[in-house]
N, C-alpha and C positions, 0 to 999 in steps of 0.2 A: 361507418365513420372511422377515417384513419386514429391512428393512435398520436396522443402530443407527447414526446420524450424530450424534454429539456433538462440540461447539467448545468447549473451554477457553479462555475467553478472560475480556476486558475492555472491556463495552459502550463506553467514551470512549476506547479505543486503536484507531487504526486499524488497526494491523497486524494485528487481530483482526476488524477488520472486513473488513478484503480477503476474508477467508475467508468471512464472514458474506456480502457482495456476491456471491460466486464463487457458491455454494450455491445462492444466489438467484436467480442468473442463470438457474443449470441445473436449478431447479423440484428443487431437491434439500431434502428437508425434513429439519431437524436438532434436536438440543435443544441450548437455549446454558448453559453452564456457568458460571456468572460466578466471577471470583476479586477475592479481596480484594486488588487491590492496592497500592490508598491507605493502607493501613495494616499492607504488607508479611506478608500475611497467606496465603499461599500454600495450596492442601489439600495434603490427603497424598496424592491422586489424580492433581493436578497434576505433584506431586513425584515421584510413580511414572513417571507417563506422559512425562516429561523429565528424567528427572536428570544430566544432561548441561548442558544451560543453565540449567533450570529457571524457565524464563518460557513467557509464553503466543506465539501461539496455539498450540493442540496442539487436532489433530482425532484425534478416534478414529473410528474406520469397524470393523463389529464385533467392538472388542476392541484393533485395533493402532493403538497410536499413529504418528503421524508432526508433526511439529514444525518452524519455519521457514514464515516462510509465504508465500514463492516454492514451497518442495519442497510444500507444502500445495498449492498452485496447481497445480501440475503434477499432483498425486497426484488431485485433483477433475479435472480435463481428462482425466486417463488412465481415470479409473475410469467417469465417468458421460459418454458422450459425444455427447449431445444439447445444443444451444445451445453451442458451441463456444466458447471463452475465449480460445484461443491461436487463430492463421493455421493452416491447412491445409498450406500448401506449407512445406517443412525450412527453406527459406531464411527467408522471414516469420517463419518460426517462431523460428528462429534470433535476426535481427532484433529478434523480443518479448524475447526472455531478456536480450537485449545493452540494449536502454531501461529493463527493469525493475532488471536489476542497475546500471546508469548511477545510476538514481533512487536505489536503494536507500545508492549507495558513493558516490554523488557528491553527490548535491541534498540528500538528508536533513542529511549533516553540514554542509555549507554554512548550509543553513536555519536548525538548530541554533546554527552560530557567530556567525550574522547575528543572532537572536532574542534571544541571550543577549549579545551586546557589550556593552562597556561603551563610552560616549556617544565617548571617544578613537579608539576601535578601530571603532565603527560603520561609516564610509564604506568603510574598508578593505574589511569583511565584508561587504557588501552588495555590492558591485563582484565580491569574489568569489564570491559568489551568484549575480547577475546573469552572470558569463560563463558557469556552470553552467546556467543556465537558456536563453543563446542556441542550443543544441543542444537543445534539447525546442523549443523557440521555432519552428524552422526546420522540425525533423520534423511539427509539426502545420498547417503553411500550406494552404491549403486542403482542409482535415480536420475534420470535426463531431469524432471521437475517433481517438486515433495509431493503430486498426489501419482507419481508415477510416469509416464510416457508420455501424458499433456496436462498441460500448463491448470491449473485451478486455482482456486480463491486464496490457498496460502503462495503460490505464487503472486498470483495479483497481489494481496499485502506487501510480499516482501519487494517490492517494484521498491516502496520507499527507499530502502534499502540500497538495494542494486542498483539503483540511479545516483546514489549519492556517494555512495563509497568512489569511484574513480573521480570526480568531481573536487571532493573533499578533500584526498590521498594527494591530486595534485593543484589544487590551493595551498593545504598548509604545511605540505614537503615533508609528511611522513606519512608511513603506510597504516595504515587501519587493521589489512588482512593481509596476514601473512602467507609463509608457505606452508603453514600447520592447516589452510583450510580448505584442500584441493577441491572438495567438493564443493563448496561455496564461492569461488573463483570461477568452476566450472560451470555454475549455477548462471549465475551473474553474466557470463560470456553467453550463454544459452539466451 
């Protein structure tokens, strides 16, 4: 019996997309679910398979949901274990969970307060962006991607990230990331 791999998600959300890259990586074929959420229009399938948050992504694999899409990350790593996403050794491993949750509690809302300022508060928030981002900065110095020479799960996390920053930089006509973060710049173009 083939296997059922469905993504609830939202094609321009990244956090749906992590899942979407994950899958991908691991030659895992799926069908994408789109949900309306530009116009707060959620299914009832959705709502079934989360009703706890009730947002995306939510993978079902056949039949069970799972939601979050770190525990999504981990549940693809654990189930299909070809082309690896996470480090092999507990420590590495460990390590990934600790950059992805970093990105996920630390950089995102920064990014968020930096993008959203108002013109008074701008420098503020971008200084504090920028010392969030000196710690990704450092871990990627001579690194094509932060688990080394291919792409892993603190990549996929930082997708958020790297997708948003050029997007945002030129919506609201100031830069985010400077030239203090060559590694991060490099990262992103990567």
């Amino acid at each position: 019996m083939a296997e059922e791999v469905q993504v609830f998600g939202f094609r321009s959300g990244s956090y749906s997309r992590r899942i979407e890259l994950a899958l991908k990586l691991k030659g895992v074929d799926y069908e994408h679910i789109e949900e309306d959420l530009l116009n707060n229009n959620k299914s009832d399938l959705l709502l079934k398979y989360n009703p706890i948050y009730k947002r995306v992504p939510v993978l079902v694999h056949n039949g069970n949901p799972i939601s979050e899409s770190v525990v999504i990350l981990q549940y693809i790593e654990d189930t299909w274990k070809h082309n690896p996403i996470f480090p092999e050794h507990p420590y590495d491993r460990a390590q990934a969970r600790f950059w992805a949750k970093y990105i996920d509690d630390m950089v995102v809302p920064a990014m968020q307060k930096a993008s959203l300022s108002k013109e008074d508060e701008r420098e503020t928030a971008i200084e504090e962006l920028h010392k969030k981002f000196e710690p990704l900065e450092n871990e990627l110095k001579n690194k094509k991607f932060f688990g080394g020479d291919e792409m892993g799960v603190v990549d996929i996390v930082g997708f958020v990230f790297a997708g948003w920053i050029p997007a945002i930089e030129e919506a609201v006509g100031f830069k985010l990331l400077n030239h203090k973060f060559p590694n991060l710049r490099k990262w992103i173009e990567e």
